[in-house]
C-alpha positions in Angstrom: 1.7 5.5 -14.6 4.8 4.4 -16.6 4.3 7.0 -19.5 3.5 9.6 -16.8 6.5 8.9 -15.3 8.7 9.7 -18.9 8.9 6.0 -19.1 8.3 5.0 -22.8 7.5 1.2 -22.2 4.0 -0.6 -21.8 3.0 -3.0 -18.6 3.4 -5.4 -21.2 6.8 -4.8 -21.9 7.6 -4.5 -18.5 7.1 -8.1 -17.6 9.2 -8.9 -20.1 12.1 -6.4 -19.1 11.8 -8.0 -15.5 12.4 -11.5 -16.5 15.5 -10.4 -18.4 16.6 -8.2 -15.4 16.6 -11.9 -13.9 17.5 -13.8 -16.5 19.6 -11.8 -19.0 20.4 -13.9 -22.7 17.5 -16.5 -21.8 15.9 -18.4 -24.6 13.2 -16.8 -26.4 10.5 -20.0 -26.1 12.0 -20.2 -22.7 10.9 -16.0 -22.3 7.2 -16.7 -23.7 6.8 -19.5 -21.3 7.9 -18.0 -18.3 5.8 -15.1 -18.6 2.8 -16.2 -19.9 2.6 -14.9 -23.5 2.8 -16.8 -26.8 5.5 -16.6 -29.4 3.6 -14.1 -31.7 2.8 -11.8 -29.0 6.4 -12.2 -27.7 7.7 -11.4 -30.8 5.9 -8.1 -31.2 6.7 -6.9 -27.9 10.9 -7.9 -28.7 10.5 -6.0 -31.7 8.7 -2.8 -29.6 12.0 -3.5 -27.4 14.2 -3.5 -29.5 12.9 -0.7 -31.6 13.5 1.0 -28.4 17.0 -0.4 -28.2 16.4 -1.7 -24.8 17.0 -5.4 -25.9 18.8 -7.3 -28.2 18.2 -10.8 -30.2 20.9 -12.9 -30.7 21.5 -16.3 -32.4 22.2 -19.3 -29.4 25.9 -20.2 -30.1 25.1 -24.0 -29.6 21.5 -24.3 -31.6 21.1 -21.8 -34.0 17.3 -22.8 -34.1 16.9 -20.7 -30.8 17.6 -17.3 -30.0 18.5 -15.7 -26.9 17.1 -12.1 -25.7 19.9 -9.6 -23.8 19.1 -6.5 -22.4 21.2 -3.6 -24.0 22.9 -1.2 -21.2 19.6 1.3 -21.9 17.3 -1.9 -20.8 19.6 -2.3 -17.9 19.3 1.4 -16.5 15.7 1.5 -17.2 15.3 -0.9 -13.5 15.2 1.3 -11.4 13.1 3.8 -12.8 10.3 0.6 -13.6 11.1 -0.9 -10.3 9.6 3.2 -8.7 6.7 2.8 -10.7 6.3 -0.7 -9.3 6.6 0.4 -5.3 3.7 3.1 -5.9 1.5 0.5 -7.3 2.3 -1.9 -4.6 1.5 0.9 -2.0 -1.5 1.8 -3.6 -2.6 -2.0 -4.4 -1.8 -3.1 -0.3 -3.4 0.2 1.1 -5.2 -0.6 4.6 -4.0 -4.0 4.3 -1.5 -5.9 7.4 1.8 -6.8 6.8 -0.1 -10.6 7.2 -2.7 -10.0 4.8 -0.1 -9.2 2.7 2.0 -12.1 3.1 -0.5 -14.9 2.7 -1.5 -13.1 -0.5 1.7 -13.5 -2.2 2.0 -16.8 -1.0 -1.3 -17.3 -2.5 0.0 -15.8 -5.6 3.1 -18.2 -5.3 1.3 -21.4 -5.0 -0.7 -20.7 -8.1 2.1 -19.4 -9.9 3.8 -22.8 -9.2 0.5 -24.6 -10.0 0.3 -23.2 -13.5 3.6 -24.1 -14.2 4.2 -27.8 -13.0 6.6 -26.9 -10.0 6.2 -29.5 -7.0 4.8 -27.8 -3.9 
C-alpha cells in the first residue's frame, strides 16, 4: 500500500522512521532494540534510509563508539503521508470490530510488548 501510495519506503523501514519520529538522534543499538531487529539488519535498512536521504548517521559527541540516527527534514515530512497509509490499515484491520474489542486488543498488545522487553506491569 505504501508504494501504491508514491511512497518509496518498505513496512520495514517504516518502523524504523516511526521510532525516530519519537525519538529523533537515539542510539543506533538503542534503535535495533526497541524495534526488534538486530544490528545487521538495522544497518541495511539505515543505509536504504539514508540512500534515500531520509536519515542521517552521526557520531555520539560523548562516546564516539555509538552512533546516533536523525531524521533529515525529507524523513520528517514523510509522517504524515506514512501515518495515511497507517489509518487505512487500521480501518481495514479493526473492520466489524467494537470500539471495546479494540481496546482490550491493544492493551493485549501492550502487555506483551512490555513483557518482551522487561518493563514492570
Amino acid at each position: 500500500m505504501l508504494m501504491e501510495r508514491g511512497l518509496q519506503v518498505t513496512p520495514e523501514q517504516c518502523v524504523i522512521l516511526w521510532r525516530l519520529w519519537n525519538f529523533d538522534g537515539c542510539v543506533q543499538r538503542e534503535l535495533a532494540l526497541t524495534t526488534f531487529k538486530d544490528m545487521t539488519n538495522l544497518t541495511r535498512i539505515l543505509d536504504g534510509l539514508e540512500r534515500r536521504e531520509l536519515v542521517r548517521r552521526k557520531r555520539d559527541e560523548h562516546d564516539r563508539r555509538c552512533s546516533r540516527v536523525f531524521l533529515t527534514d525529507a524523513g520528517r515530512a514523510l509522517r504524515g503521508d506514512v501515518l495515511a497509509v497507517t489509518e487505512v490499515l487500521a480501518q481495514r484491520a479493526y473492520k466489524g470490530l467494537s470500539e471495546d474489542q479494540i481496546d482490550h486488543f491493544k492493551n493485549i498488545a501492550n502487555m506483551v510488548y512490555a513483557n518482551l522487553n522487561g518493563i514492570p506491569g
